[in-house]
N, C-alpha and C positions, 0 to 999 in steps of 0.2 A: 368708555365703559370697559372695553378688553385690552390690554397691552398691548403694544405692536408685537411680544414677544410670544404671546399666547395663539397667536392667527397662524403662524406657523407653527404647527407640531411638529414636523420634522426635523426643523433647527433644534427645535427645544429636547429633542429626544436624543439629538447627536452632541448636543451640549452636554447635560445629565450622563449622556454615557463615555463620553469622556472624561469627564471631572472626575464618574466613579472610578473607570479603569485606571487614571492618573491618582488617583487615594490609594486603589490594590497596591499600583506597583509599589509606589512610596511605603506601604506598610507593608507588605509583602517581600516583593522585590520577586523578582524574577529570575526564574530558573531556564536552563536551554534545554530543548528536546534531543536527546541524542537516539540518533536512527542507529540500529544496530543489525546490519546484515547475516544472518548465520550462513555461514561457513560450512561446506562438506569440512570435516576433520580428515578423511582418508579421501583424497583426489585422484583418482586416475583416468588413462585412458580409457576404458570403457564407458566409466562415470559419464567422460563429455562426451563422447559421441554419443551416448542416450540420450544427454538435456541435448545438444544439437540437436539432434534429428526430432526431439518432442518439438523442439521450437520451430522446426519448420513446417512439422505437421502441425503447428496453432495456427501460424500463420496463411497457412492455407486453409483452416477451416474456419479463419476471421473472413478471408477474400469469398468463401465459397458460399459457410454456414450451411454447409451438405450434413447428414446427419450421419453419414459414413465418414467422413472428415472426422465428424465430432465423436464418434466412436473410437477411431483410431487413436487420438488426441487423450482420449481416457485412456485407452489400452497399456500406451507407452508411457503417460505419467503413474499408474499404477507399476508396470515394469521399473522405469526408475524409481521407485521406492522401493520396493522389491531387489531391488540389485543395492541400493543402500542400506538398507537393511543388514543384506547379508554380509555384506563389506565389516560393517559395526560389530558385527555377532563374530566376525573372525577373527578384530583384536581385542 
């Protein structure tokens, strides 16, 4: 009555989706994702030692999840923006 192929759906859905994704490629063809990090343009010492110390204080309000941790953690990513900012606004 039913195919051996029909009793499992699962084959038959991992079949099907293959076949289609192997048609895309073939007509399509495939593109690479490229990750692209931004970059401060104007680097300095101040700069890092803000993302420093913001990154310690995350990492401490990852370990604690205190809600003055996670205050603090806003405070200074706010301030490093703010100090980037101004850096941009001066060239």
């Amino acid at each position: 009555m039913h195919s051996p192929c029909s009793l499992n759906i699962d084959v038959e859905w991992q079949t099907l989706n293959s076949t289609l994704q192997l048609a895309a490629n073939e007509a399509l063809g495939k593109r690479k994702k490229r990750r692209r990090k931004r970059l401060l343009i104007l680097w300095n010492v101040d700069i890092k030692n803000l993302i420093e110390n913001k990154k310690k204080v995350y990492l401490r309000y990852l370990t604690t999840r205190s809600e003055t941790d996670k205050l603090e953690y806003k405070r200074l990513v706010a301030t490093v923006k703010r100090e980037t900012r101004k850096i941009k606004r001066q060239c």
